[in-house]
C-alpha positions in Angstrom: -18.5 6.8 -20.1 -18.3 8.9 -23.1 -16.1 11.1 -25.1 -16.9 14.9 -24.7 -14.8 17.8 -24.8 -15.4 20.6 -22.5 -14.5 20.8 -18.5 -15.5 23.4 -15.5 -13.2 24.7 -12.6 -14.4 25.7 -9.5 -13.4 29.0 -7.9 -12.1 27.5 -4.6 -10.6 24.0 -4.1 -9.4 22.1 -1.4 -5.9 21.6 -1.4 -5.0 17.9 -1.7 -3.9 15.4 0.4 -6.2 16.2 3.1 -4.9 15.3 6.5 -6.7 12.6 8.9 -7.6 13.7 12.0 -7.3 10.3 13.3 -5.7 7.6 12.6 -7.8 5.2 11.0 -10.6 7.8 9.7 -10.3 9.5 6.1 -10.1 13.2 6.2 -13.8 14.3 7.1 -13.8 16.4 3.9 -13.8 13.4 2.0 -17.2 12.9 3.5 -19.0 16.7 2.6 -17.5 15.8 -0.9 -18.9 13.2 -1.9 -22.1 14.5 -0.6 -21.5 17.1 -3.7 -20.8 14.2 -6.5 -19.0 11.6 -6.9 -16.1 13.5 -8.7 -14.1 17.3 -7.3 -11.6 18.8 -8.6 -8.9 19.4 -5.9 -5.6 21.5 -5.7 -2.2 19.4 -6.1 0.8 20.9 -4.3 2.4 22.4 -7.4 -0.7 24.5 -8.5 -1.8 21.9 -10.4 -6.0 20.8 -10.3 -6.8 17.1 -10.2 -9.8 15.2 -10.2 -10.5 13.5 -7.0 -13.1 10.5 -7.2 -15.2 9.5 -3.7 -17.6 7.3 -4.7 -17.6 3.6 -5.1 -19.2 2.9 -8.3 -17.0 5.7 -10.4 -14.0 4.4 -8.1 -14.1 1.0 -9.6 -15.0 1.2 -13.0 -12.0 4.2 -13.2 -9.7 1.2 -11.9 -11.1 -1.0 -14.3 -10.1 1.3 -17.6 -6.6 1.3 -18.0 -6.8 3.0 -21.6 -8.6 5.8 -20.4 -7.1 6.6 -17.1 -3.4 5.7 -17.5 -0.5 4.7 -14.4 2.0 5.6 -16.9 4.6 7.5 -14.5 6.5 9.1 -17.3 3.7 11.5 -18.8 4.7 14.6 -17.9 0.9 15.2 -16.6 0.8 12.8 -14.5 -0.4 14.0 -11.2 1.8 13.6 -8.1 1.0 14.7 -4.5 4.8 15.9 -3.2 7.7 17.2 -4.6 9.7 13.6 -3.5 7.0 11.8 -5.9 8.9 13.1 -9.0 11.6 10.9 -8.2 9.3 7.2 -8.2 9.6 6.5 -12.1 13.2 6.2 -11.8 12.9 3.2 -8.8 9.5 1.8 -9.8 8.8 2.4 -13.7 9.3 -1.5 -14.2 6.1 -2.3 -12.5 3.9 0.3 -10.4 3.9 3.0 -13.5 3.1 1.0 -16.8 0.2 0.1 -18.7 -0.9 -2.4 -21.5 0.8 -5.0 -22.4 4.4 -3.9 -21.1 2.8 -3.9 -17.4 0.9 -7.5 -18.1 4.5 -9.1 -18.7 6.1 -7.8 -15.8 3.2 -9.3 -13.7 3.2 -12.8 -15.7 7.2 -12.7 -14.9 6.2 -12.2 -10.7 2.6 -13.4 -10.3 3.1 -17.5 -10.3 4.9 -16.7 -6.6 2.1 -14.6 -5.4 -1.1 -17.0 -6.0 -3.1 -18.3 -3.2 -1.6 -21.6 -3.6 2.0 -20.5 -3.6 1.4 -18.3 -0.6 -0.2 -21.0 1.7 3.0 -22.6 1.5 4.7 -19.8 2.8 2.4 -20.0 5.9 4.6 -21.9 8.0 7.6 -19.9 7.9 5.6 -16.5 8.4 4.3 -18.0 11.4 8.0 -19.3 12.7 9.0 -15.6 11.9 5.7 -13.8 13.7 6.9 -16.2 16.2 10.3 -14.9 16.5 9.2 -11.7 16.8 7.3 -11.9 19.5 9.5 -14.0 21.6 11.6 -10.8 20.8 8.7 -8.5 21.9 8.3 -10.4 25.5 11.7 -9.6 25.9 11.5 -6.3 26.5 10.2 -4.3 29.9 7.7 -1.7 29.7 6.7 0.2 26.9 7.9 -1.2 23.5 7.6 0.0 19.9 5.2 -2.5 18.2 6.1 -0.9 15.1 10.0 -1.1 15.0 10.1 -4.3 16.4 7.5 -6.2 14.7 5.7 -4.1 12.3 8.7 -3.3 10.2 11.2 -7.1 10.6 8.2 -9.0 10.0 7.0 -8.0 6.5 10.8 -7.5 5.7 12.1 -11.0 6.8 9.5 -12.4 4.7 9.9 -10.5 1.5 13.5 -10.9 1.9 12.8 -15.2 2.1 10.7 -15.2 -0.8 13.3 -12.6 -3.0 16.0 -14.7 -1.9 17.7 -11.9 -0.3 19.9 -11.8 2.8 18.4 -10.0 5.8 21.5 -9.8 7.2 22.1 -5.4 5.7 17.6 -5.3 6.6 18.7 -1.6 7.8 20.1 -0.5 4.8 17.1 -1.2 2.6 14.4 -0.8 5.1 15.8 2.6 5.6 16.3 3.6 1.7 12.5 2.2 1.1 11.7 4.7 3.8 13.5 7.4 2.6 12.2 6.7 -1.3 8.3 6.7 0.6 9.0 8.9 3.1 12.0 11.5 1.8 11.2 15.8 2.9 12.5 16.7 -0.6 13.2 15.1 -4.1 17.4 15.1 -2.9 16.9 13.0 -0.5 14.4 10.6 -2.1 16.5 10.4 -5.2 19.2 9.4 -3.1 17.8 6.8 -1.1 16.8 5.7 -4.0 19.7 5.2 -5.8 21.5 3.5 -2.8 19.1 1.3 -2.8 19.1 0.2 -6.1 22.8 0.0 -6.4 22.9 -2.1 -3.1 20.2 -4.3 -5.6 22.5 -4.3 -8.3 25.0 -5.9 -7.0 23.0 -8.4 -5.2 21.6 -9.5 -8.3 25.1 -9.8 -9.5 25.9 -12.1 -6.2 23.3 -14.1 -7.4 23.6 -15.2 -10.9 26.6 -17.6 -9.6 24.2 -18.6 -6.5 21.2 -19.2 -7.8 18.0 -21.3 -5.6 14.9 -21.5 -5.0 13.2 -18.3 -4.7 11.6 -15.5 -7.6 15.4 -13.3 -8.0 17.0 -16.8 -9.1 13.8 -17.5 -11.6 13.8 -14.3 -12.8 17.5 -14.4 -13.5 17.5 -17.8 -14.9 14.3 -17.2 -17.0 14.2 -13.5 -17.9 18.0 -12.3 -17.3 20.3 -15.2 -18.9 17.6 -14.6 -21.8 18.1 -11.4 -22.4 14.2 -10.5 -21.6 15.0 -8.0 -19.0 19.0 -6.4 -18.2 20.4 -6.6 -14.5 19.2 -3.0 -13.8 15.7 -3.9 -15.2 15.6 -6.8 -12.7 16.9 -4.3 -9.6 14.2 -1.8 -10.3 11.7 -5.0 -9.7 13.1 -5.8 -6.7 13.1 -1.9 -5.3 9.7 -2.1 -6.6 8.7 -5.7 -4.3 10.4 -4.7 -1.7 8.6 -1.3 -1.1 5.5 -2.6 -2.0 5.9 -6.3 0.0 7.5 -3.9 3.0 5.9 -0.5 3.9 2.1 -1.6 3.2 2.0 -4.2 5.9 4.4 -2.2 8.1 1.6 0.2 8.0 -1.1 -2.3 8.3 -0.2 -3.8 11.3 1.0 -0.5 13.4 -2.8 1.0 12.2 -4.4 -3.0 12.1 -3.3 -3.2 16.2 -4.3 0.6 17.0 -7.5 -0.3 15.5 -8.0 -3.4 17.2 -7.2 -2.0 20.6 -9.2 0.9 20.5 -12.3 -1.5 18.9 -12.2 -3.9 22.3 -15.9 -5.1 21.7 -14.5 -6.5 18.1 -11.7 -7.4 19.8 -13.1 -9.5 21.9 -15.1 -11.2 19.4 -12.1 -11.9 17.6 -10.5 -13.8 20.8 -13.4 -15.6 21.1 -14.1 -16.8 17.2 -10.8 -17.2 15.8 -12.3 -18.2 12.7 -13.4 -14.5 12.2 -9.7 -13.5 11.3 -9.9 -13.5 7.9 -13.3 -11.1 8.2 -11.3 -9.3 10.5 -8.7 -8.5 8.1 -10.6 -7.6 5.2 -12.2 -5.2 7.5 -9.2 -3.5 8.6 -8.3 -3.1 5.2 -11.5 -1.5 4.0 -11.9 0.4 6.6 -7.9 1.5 7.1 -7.3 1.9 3.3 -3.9 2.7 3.9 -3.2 3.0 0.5 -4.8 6.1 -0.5 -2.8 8.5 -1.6 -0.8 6.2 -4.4 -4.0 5.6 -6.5 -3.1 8.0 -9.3 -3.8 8.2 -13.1 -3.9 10.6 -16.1 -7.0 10.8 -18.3 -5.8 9.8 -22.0 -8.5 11.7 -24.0 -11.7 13.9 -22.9 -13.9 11.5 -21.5 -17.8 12.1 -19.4 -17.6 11.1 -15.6 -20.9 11.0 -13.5 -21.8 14.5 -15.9 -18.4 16.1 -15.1 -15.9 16.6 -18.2 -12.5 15.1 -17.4 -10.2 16.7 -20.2 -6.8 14.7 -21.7 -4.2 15.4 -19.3 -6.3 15.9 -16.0 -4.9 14.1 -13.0 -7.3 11.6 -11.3 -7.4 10.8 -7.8 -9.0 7.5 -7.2 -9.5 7.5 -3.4 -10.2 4.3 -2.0 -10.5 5.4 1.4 -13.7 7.5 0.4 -14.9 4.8 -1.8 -14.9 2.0 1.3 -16.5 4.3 3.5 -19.3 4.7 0.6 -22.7 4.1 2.3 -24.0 3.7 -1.1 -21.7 0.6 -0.9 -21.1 -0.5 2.7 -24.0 -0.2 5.4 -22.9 2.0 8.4 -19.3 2.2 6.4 -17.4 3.9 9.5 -18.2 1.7 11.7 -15.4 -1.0 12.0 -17.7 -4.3 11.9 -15.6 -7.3 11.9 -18.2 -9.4 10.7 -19.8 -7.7 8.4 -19.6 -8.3 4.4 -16.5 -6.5 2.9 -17.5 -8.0 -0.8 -16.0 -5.2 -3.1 -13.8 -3.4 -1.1 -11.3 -1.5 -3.3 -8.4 -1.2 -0.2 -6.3 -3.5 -3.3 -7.5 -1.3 -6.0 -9.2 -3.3 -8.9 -8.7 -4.2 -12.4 -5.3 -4.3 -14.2 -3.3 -3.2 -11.5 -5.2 -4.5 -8.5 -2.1 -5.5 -5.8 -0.2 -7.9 -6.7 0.5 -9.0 -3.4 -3.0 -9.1 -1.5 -2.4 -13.1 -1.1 1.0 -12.4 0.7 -0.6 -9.4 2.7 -3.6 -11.3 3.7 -1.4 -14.0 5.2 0.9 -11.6 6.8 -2.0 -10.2 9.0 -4.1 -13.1 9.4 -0.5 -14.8 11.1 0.3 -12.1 12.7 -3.2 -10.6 14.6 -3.6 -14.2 15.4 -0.7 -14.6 17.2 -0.2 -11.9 18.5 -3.5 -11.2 20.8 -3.4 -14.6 21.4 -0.4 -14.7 23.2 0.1 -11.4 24.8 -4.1 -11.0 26.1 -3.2 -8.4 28.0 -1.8 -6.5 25.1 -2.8 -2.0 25.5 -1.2 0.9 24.1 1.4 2.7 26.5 0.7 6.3 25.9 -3.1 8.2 25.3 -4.6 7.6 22.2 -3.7 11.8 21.2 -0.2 10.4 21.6 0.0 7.8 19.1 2.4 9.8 16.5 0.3 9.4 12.8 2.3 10.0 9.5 1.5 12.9 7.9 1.9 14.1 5.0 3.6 10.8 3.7 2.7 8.3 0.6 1.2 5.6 2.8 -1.0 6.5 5.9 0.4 4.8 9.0 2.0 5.8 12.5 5.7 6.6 13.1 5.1 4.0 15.8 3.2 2.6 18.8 4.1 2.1 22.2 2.8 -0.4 23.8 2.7 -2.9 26.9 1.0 -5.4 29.0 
């Protein structure tokens, strides 16, 4: 990469997001794009152009460079995809939208709970929970929602466990991280969001005379009684964990099942070879890259890209959803291939702000997949594929839900 100084617009851009015409493919004009280059300019909502990036290699090395492509929320360039978006710095500043050292402390304060090590503890109780769930599932006769009764509780109960939260209000704040992700206008996301946080608020107060064994306590004990970070500092961390610890693997495991059901060859493999599972989910997650839409950045001076002039101030689009379906990087890349190498896949983005919470994630669906097929076999969705009700237009791809029986 290198500075330069002058840019091009094309006469006619695609107007950005695209929508998926299914579920678990990336809009097909992802595909004639990157056929052009690896970078287009695209039209945002607002009027706005952006840069949208498609291919692998430009993908990850854009990740990699913080201090030219900036997550800093607060510049008033920074690209965002709907109207709602404007109201995220507010709920999720302390973590998703800085850079430098400011965003290296806030992950020091979280990370130590979120290592490999410290997750494979947590194993046992997300299988007693997946467990749970299930039991719940059987419960029911005919058609069920896989989505609101085990999509949504499991990643919630467990983020909840490891936050030290109750579960006991899960509606409220499964319903305001939906409405901050999810809102029709900027009202209504600013006011989830604020209900949430004030719900937060007061729960950290609850628990600086109750403190135990979980990351709210630490961080109260070792960044709040300090005077590092101020009660709302801490709140806005939660709102950001819980979002991020809830409505990814919500969305993962209402697109991980469709995926799996409508793949019954890989399936079956799976069934077979339960030591695939791990493969399996690092497939799903290439090849779902739910995540999409929230890769965002602002260029922070005129810099060279692939022979295309980004100028200071241009939105960048990092798609990771183009970039693991690259065939430059992954052989056959539509094809969903539980076995095949997934080295490099950017579904957790890469470099500084790569997801925290891949370890916690990976577990999640591992736990869950595995159970789940293994003890309901018979397992099929309730309702033609055409029916399965997609998100759209939304910050994380996903389905509303998915009916299902056995």
């Amino acid at each position: 990469m290198t500075e330069t100084s002058t840019a091009t617009t094309g006469e006619e851009l695609h107007e950005y997001p695209m929508r998926r015409g299914c579920p678990y493919h990336p809009p097909t004009e992802y595909t004639e794009l990157a056929e052009e280059g690896p970078l287009s300019q695209v039209r945002l909502y607002d009027g706005r152009t952006a840069w949208l990036v498609t291919q692998h290699k430009e993908t990850r090395e854009m990740f990699a460079d913080a201090k030219l492509f900036s997550s800093d929320h607060d510049n008033p360039a920074f690209p965002i995809l709907a109207e709602r978006e404007k109201n995220f710095p507010e709920f999720t500043q302390e973590l998703f939208g800085l850079d430098g050292e400011p965003h290296k402390s806030r992950r020091r304060m979280l990370l130590p709970r979120f290592t490999a090590k410290q997750v494979e503890k947590l194993r046992p109780m997300i299988q007693s929970v997946a467990d749970e769930l299930i039991d719940e599932l059987l419960r029911h006769e005919g058609p069920v929602d896989l989505v609101s009764v085990l999509g949504r509780p499991l990643p919630s109960r467990v983020i909840c466990k490891m936050l030290g939260i109750s579960y006991e209000e899960h509606e409220l704040f499964e319903v305001h991280a939906q409405g901050i992700m999810q809102a029709p206008d900027l009202e209504k996301a600013v006011e989830a969001g604020r209900e949430l946080l004030d719900y937060l608020v007061k729960v950290v107060q609850a628990k600086q005379t109750n403190l135990g064994d979980d990351l709210l306590s630490t961080l109260i004990t070792e960044r709040l009684n300090t005077g590092e970070l101020t009660s709302i500092e801490v709140s806005k961390l939660m709102v950001a964990l819980l979002i991020g610890g809830q409505e990814t693997t919500t969305s993962m495991i209402g697109l991980g099942t469709l995926t799996l059901l409508e793949h019954p060859d890989q399936l079956a493999m799976l069934r077979e070879d339960p030591e695939l599972l791990p493969g399996a989910v690092e497939e799903l997650m290439r090849f779902l890259s739910i995540a999409d839409l929230t890769t965002l950045r602002v260029a922070t001076t005129d810099v060279e890209v692939a022979g295309q002039v980004i100028k200071e101030g241009d939105g960048v689009i990092l798609s990771t959803a183009a970039a693991n379906r690259d065939p430059g990087a992954f052989e056959d890349p539509d094809a969903f291939d539980i076995r095949r190498s997934t080295q490099g896949h950017l579904a957790f983005g890469h470099g500084p702000h790569r997801c925290l919470g891949e370890n916690l994630a990976r577990a999640e669906l591992e736990i869950l997949f595995g159970t789940l097929f293994k003890r309901i076999p018979t397992l099929r969705l309730a309702v033609p594929m055409d029916q399965v009700s997609m998100k759209v237009g939304m910050t994380l791809e996903g389905l509303h839900d998915l009916p299902v029986t056995w």
